[in-house]
Structures are given as C-alpha cells and as structure tokens.
TORDOKE-481218 format. One record per residue (C-alpha): residue in one letter; x, y, z. Coordinates in steps of 0.02 Angstrom, whole numbers, plus 32768, in hexadecimal, padded with zeros to 4 digits. Each point is the difference from the previous one (the first is absolute). Example, Ala and Ser with C-alpha at 12.3 -4.5 7.8 and 13.67 -1.06 7.14 Angstrom:
A82677F1F8186/S804580AC7FDF/
***
This chain:
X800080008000/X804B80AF7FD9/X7FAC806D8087/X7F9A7FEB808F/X7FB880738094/X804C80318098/X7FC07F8C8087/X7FCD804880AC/X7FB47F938092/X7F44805C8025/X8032802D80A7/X7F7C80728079/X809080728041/X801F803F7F40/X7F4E80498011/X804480658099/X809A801F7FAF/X7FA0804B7F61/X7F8280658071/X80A880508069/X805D80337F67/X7F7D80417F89/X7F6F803D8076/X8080801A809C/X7FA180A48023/X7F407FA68011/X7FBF802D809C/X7FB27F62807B/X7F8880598083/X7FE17FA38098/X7F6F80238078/X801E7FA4809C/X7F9F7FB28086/X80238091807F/X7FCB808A7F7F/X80A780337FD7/X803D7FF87F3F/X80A07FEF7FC9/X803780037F3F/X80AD7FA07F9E/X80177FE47F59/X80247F7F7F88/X80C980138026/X7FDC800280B1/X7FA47F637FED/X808D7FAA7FB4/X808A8042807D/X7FB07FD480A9/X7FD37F497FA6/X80BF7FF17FEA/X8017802F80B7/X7F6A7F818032/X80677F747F7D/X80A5801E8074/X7FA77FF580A1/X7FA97F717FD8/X80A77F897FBA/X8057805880B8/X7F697FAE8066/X802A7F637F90/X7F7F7FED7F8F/X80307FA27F89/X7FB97FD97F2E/X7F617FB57FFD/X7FD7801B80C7/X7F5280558010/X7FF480AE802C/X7F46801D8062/X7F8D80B58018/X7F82800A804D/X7FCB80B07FD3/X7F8980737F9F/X802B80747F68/X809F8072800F/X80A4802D7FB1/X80657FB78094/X7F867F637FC6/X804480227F41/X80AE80008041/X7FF27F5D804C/X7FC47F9C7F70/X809180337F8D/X807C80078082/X7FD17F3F802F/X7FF47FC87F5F/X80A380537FC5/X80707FA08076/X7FB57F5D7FB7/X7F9180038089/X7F407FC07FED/X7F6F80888038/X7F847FAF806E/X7F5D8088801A/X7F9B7FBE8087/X7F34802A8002/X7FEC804280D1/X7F337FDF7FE4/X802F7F3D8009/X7FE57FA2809C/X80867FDB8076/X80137F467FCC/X800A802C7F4A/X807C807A8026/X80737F87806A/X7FF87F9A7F7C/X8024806F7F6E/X808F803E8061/X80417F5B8031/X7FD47F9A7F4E/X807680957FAD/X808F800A8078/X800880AA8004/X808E80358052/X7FD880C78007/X7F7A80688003/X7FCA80A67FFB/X7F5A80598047/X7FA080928009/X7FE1804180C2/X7F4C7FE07FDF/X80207F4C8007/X807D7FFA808C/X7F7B7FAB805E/X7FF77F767F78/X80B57FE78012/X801A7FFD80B9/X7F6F7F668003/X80617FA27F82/X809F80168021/X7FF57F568076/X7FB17FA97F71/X807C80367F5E/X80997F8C801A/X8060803F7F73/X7FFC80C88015/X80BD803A8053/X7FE180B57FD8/X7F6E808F8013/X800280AB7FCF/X7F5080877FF8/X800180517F78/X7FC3809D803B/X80457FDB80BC/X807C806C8050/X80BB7FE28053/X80637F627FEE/X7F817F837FBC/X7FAE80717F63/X80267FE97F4C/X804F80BB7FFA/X80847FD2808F/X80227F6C7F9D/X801C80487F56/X80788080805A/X80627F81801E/X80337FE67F41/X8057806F7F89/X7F997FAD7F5C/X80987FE77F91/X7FBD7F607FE2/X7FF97F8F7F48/X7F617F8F7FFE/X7FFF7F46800C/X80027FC67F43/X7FAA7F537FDC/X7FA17FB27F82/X7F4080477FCB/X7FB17F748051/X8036801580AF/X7F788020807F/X7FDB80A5802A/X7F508014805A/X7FB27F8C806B/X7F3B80228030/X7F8B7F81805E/X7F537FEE7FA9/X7F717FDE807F/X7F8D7FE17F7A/X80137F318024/X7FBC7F928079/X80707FD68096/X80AB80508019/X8029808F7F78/X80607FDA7F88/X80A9805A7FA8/X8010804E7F58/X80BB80237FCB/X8013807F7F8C/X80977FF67F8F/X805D80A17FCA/X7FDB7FD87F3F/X7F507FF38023/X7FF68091806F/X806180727F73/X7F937FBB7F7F/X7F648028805E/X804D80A98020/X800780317F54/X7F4C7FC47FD2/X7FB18061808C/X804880A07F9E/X7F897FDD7F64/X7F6B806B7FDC/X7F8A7F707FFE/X80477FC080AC/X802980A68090/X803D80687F70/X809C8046806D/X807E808C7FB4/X808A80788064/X7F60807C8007/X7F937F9A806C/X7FE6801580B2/X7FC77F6B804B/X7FA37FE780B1/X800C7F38801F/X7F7C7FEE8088/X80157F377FF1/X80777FD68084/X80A07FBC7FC4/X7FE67F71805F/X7F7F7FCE7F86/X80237F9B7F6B/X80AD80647FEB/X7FA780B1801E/X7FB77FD57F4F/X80A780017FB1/X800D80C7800C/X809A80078063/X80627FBF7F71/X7F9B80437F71/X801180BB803B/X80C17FEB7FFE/X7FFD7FCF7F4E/X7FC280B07FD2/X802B80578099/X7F56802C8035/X7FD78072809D/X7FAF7FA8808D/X7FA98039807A/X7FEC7F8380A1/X7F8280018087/X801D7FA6809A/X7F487FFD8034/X7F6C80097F80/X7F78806B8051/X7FAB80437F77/X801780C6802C/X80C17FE18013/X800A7FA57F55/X7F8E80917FA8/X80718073803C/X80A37FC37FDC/X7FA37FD07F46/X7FD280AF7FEB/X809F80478041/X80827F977FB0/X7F757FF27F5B/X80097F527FF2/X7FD17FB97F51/X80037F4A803F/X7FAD7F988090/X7FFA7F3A801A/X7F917F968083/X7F817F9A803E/X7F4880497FDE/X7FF5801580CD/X807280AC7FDB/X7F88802A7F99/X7F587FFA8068/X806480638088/X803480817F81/X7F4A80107FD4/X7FB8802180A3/X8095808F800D/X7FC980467F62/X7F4B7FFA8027/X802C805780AB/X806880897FE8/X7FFE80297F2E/X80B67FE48005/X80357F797F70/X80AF7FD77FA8/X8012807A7F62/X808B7FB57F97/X7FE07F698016/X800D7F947F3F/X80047F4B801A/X7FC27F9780A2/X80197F4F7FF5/X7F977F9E8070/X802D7F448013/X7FF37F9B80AE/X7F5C7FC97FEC/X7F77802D7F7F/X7FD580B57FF6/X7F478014800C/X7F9580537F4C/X7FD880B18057/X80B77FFC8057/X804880067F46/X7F7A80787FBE/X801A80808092/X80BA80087FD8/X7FF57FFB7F4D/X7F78809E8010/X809480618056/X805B80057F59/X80687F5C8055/X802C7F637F8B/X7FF17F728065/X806F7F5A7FEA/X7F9A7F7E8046/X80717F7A8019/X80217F45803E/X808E7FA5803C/X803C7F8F8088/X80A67FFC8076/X802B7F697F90/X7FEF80647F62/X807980A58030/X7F6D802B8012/X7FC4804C7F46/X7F967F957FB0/X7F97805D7FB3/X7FC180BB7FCF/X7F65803A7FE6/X804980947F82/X7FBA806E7F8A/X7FC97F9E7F47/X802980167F5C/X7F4B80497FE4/X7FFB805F80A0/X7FE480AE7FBB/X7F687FAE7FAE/X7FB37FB3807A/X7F7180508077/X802E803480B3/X7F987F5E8049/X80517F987F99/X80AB803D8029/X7FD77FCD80A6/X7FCA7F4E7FD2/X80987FF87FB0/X807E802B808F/X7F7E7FAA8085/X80427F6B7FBA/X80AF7FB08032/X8056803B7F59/X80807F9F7F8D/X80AA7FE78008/X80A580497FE1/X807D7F9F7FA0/X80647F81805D/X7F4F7FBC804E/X7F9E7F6B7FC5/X7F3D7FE28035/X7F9B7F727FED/X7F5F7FB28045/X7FEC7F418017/X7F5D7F9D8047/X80257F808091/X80397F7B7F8F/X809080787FBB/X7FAD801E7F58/X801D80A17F9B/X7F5C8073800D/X7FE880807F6F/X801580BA7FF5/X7F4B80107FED/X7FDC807A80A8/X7F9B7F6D8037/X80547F6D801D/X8034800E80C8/X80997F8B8049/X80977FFE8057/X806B80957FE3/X80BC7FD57FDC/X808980777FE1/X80BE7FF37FC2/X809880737FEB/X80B2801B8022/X7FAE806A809B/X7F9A7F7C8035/X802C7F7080A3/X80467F627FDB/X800A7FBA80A4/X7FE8805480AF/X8091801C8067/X80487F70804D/X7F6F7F947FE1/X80157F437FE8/X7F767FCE7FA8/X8052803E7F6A/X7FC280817F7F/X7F68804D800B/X7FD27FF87F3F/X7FDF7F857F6A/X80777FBB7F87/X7FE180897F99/X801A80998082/X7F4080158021/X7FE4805680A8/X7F567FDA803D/X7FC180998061/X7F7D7FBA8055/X7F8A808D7FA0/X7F657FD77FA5/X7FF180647F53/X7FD5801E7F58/X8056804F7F77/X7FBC806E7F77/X800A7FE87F4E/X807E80A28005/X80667FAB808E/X7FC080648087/X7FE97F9C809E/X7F7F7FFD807F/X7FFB7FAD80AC/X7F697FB78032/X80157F968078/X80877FAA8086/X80277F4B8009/X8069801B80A9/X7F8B8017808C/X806380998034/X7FB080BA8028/X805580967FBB/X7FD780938085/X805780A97FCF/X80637FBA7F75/X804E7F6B8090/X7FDF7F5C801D/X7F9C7F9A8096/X800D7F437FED/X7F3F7FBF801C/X805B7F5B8040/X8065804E807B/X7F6C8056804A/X7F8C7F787FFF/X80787F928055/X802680778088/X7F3D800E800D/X80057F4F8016/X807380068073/X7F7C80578086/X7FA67FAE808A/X7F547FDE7FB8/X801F80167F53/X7FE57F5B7F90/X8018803F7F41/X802680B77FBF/X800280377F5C/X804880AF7FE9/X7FCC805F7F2F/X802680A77FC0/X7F60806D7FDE/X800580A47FA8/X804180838077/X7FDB80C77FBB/X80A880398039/X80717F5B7FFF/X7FBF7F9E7F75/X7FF37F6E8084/X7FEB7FEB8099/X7FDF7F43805B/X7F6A7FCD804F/X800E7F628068/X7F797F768004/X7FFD7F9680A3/X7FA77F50801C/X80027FF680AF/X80277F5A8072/X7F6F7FB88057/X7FB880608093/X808B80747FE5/X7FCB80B98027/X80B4804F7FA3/X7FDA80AF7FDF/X803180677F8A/X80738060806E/X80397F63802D/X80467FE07F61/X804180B17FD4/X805D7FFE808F/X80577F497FFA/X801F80367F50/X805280A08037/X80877F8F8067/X80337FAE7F3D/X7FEE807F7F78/X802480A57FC8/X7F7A80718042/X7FD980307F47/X7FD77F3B7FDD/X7F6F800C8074/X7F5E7FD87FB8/X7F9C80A67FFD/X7F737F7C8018/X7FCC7F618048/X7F6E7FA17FD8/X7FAE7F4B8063/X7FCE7F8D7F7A/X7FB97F588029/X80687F997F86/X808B80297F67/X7FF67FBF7F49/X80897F707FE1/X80597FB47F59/X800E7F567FEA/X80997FF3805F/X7FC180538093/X8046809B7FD8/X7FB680A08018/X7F9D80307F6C/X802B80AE7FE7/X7FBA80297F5C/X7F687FCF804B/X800780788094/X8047807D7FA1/X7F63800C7F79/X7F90800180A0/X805580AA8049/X801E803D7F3B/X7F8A808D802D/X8032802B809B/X8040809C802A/X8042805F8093/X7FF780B58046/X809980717FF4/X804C801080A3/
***
C-alpha cells in the first residue's frame, strides 16, 4: 500500500486536551449547594485534572483501579472524571438515592479504592464507611481543610503526561438498577465513550457547537450525565452547573448565563412549570431541551415546544451510553402542522448512526416496520454492553450482538420507534428505577403479609409511581402503616408505595408466578393525585 492515515488510539483525555487548547477561554459556572458560585474555564479544567491525575498515582492508585463520587453536578465533579480517567484510572459515579445495601454492594462489587463526595452526602458516607471494604481514601469535594479536594490538588504542581493505553480500556463504570436483584455494572470503554461523544454533537441528536451553553440538570451520576461531560469538550461548550435543581435557582442561572441547552428527566420539568405558573419568570434563550429518563408526557412536549423550545425527546438505557434514540426534527418538519409536530417528537425518535433497532416476538422472530407489529425491543452498537462488569454468566447479548432491552415497541415504517410497553416488571419514577420484586419481597417479608404485588400506575408528576397490593394472612389485622413502616426499615424512602391496597387473592401463571400483566391491565386506569 503507498499511503495510509495517521493512526491515533480514541482516547477520552484528547477531548479535554482539544477543549483546553482551542476553547481554553470557555467559561464553566458552578452554582453550589451553599449558594455560592464559582466559575473556571476549559484550561482550568484541564490543569487541576492533571493535579487530581498526580495525587491520585501518590495515594497509589494504580491503571484500571476504580475511582468512586458520590456527588451532584459541578466543575470540581468535571475535574474528577478526567483527572481519574487520565491516570488510567476507571470513574465509578455512584447514584446517593440507592438504598444502603445496594450501595455497599456497588461499592464493594467495584473495589473502589477512592472516592470523592459532595458535603451533602457526608452523611451517606460516614454510614458506609464500615460497610465499603475497598475505599483507603476520602476527600469532600466542596469540604474545607485537610480532607477537601482543593487541599488535595494543592498538593500537585500538574506537570503531568496522561496514562496512554489502547482505545478499549475502561474508562467509566456506572451501576444500572434497572434489574432485578443486585445492580448490575456497565463498563464503558474509551472508544465507545469518544464515539458517543462525537454523535451527541449532531443536529439530529443534542446539536452541540462552541456557542452553546448548556445547563445539564441530569445528574452525572446518571447514565454518564447523558454523555455531556465529554461531548461539550469536543466543541468547548460553556456549562453552566447547578448543584441543587430548585426550579427558581435553575431559571435564574438559565436566564443569567442564557443557556441555549437543558437535559433531564420530565420531573424538572413539572417543577419548572409550577415556577413559571407562579411567578411569570421562564428561561428566555433557551433552544433545545432534551428530555429522556422516562417518557415525557403529550402536553409536557407541547408546553415547551409553544415557548419557541425544540424538544429532543429521547430514549436510552445505562447499557446503551445512554443515546438510543432522538426524537428530532423530520425531513418534512417545516410542513407538517403544529399537532403533528408534536406526535412526531412524542414518540421515542430514530437513531443516529452507529445504532441498530429491531423488534422480535417471544419466539425471536423478526416483526415488520409496519408501526404495528409490537415485540421485544433489541438494540446494537459499538456504544452498546456486551457483558456487565464482572459478571460470570457471560455476555449479556446474542450471537449476533442483539441487546435485549427489556422494552416493548414498535417501529414505524420511517424507523421511528415507539415504546409501548415493558417486559421487565420494573417502575420508572422520575426518570429512576424501583425493582417491583424487591419491594414485593420486602412486603413479604412483614408480619401478616402473605403475597404482595407492587405495579407502576400513571403518576401526573413522576410518570410512575407504585401502588402495592396486599393479600393478607389469615386472621391477620396488618395495617397499612404496618407495612409502610416495615418497608421503611428495607428501601429507599422514594421506593415506598404511595399506596397500599387489601385484596383477597392475586392472579397466578401457570408456574405459580405472579401474573403481572394481569394485575397490571386491572390498575391500567388507575391514576393517582399529585402530591
């Protein structure tokens, strides 16, 4: 061959690199728990995760050892990632709204050996510090004196030359609750994590440039904060971080700082409306709002879109990095009428290149494109799981990379997808996760209680909610205090079951399993007040 290309390993700290040399100047605004703001840049960035890279190979950390936070959205948060991953380290974000057993085992399945935290979770951290085995080494990000992330970067002079290493290296580690039992880990490589990057900057996906100004209200704890960390380096966006997302605070900083860009769970979104409604205050320069987590209700997407807001409706998983799909703007958008606009992005959207859909009935059979034909929905891509971290049992696709997510769907003649259903009997409350098995089987679990089954119903401000339904021993009088509070002693308060209903017996398969689809179209109508 007479020429070729020059071959460089697709490595996450390039996208730093990049951001630091030609955006160096980009402001990152910070608005922090306490009220106070502080504000770095892209250079800045870079130099203090250089300093965070030397202090972390002094307190032996070594290539591939994972690095855990347990924090919300902040530069110092920023810094962290890029710093971990650039020593060859492995970036472990940590969700604080699990329960303390799934956090002792998250932090215990991944070996962490450090971790950082924000003060708001110091109380998190002091409970588990008996139960982590692996963590040597704490530091608060926004603590003070000899045990803060500051004091520790001070340490280091940041004449430092990153770890080098081949693309497919872990970089990320995040645990998905979305399963029965234990979570389970999803190791992002730094190939796929580039790759994703880059396709986050297209118009049909978050359309990102160096003039955006993006507000990520999905925590970065979440499915990789959505990939934005990484996908605002690669054009040296300004970001704007909130530490807490109370509606006023994030309308003001939106209107102050003019952010063109906003990402999260439709929950944000209900909160923003009742600030809106209450004061006449709203976000003025405000372009695009993606809204992915869970689905985004018809008149959530039509009040934004009346604002003179495009709205990216979008799916995704923790196993999928997380873009799936977008629900973007058409070909014949301009030409379509406002209410069908908003059928369009009310759907789940299609795909950007790199991602394969299909839809396959129980027996694994191919269904057609025909916006009929419902079945499993199965997704591959080079940003898509193989196998979850650690996990024996092998990977967790076919022979021919199909991921099954677990969602039922259709797609559309013009390849636009549309959930419909779930095959997992999980409930999706604010854009997270409650297992219906783990919360029937702590029900169980109470004095009194025979058989629980625990659904999601439709929830007006968190999509879903759980309702629990009881069959009661005989001659037991278990109350429904009863049961909230034994349940209180084994989940997260947020997993309680807003309600709890006595029902003389529970619809079985075959098997003797639970029939849920059968409970499920029973409650289908059922709806509960807005707290």
């Amino acid at each position: 061959m007479l020429g070729g290309m020059q071959d460089f390993e697709l490595r996450v700290p390039r996208l730093l690199d990049h951001a630091a040399r030609e955006h160096w100047g980009r402001e990152i605004v910070t608005r922090w728990a306490d009220g106070s703001e502080t504000r770095t840049t892209w250079a800045g960035i870079a130099r203090d995760a250089r300093k965070l890279a030397q202090a972390l190979e002094r307190l032996g950390v070594k290539k591939g050892d994972r690095v855990a936070t347990l924090a919300m959205n902040h530069s110092r948060h920023l810094v962290a990632w890029y710093g971990a991953i650039g020593m060859g380290g492995v970036v472990h974000t940590i969700n604080p709204r699990l329960f303390d057993d799934q956090l002792a085992f998250i932090g215990n399945h991944a070996e962490d050996r450090v971790l950082f935290y924000d003060k708001a979770f110091a109380p998190i951290v002091e409970r588990m510090k008996p139960e982590w085995r692996t963590i040597q080494h704490y530091y608060c990000f926004d603590g003070d004196g000899r045990g803060s992330f500051e004091a520790l970067l001070a340490q280091e002079d940041g004449n430092y030359a990153w770890v080098e290493g081949g693309e497919r290296d872990p970089c990320m580690l995040c645990y998905t609750s979305g399963t029965t039992g234990n979570p389970k880990g999803v190791v992002y490589s730094h190939r796929s994590s580039v790759i994703h990057a880059i396709t986050e900057l297209q118009p049909a996906e978050f359309d990102l440039s160096t003039q955006s100004v993006v507000l990520p209200i999905v925590p970065m704890f979440h499915a990789v904060g959505w990939g934005l960390p990484f996908a605002c380096a690669a054009v040296g966006a300004k970001f704007v971080f909130s530490a807490v997302n109370e509606p006023r605070i994030l309308c003001e900083l939106m209107n102050r700082e003019k952010v063109t860009h906003s990402a999260g769970v439709p929950t944000v979104w209900f909160g923003m409306f009742q600030h809106m409604d209450a004061t006449g205050d709203a976000p003025g320069h405000l372009k695009i709002v993606t809204i992915g987590g869970s689905a985004a209700p018809r008149a959530m997407i039509e009040r934004i879109m009346k604002m003179g807001v495009r709205v990216n409706h979008a799916w995704g998983m923790t196993e999928t990095s997380p873009i799936g799909t977008m629900g973007a703007p058409s070909a014949d958008w301009d030409e379509m009428s406002f209410d069908s606009q908003v059928d369009q992005v009310s759907k789940q959207g299609k795909v950007p290149f790199g991602v394969e859909l299909r839809v396959v009935d129980d027996e694994g059979n191919l269904q057609p494109r025909d916006g009929q034909s419902s079945g499993r929905l199965q997704v591959r891509g080079p940003w898509v799981i193989r196998q979850y971290f650690q996990d024996e049992s092998g990977p967790c696709v076919d022979a021919d990379n199909w991921f099954d997510t677990g969602d039922v769907a259709v797609l559309h003649p013009d390849g636009v997808m549309q959930i419909t259903d779930r095959a997992k009997d999980v409930i999706k409350s604010g854009g997270e996760w409650i297992s219906s098995v783990e919360l029937e089987n702590a029900a169980v679990g109470c004095a009194g209680v025979a058989e629980a089954a625990a659904i999601g119903v439709y929830h007006p401000r968190w999509d879903e909610r759980p309702i629990l339904l009881v069959v009661r021993k005989p001659d037991s009088q278990v109350s429904v205090e009863d049961i909230q509070a034994h349940l209180a002693q084994h989940v997260a308060k947020w997993w309680l079951p807003d309600e709890v209903h006595f029902v003389e017996s529970l619809p079985h398969t075959a098997t003797g399993k639970l029939l849920k689809t059968a409970i499920r179209e029973q409650y289908k109508d059922f709806k509960l007040a807005a707290a």
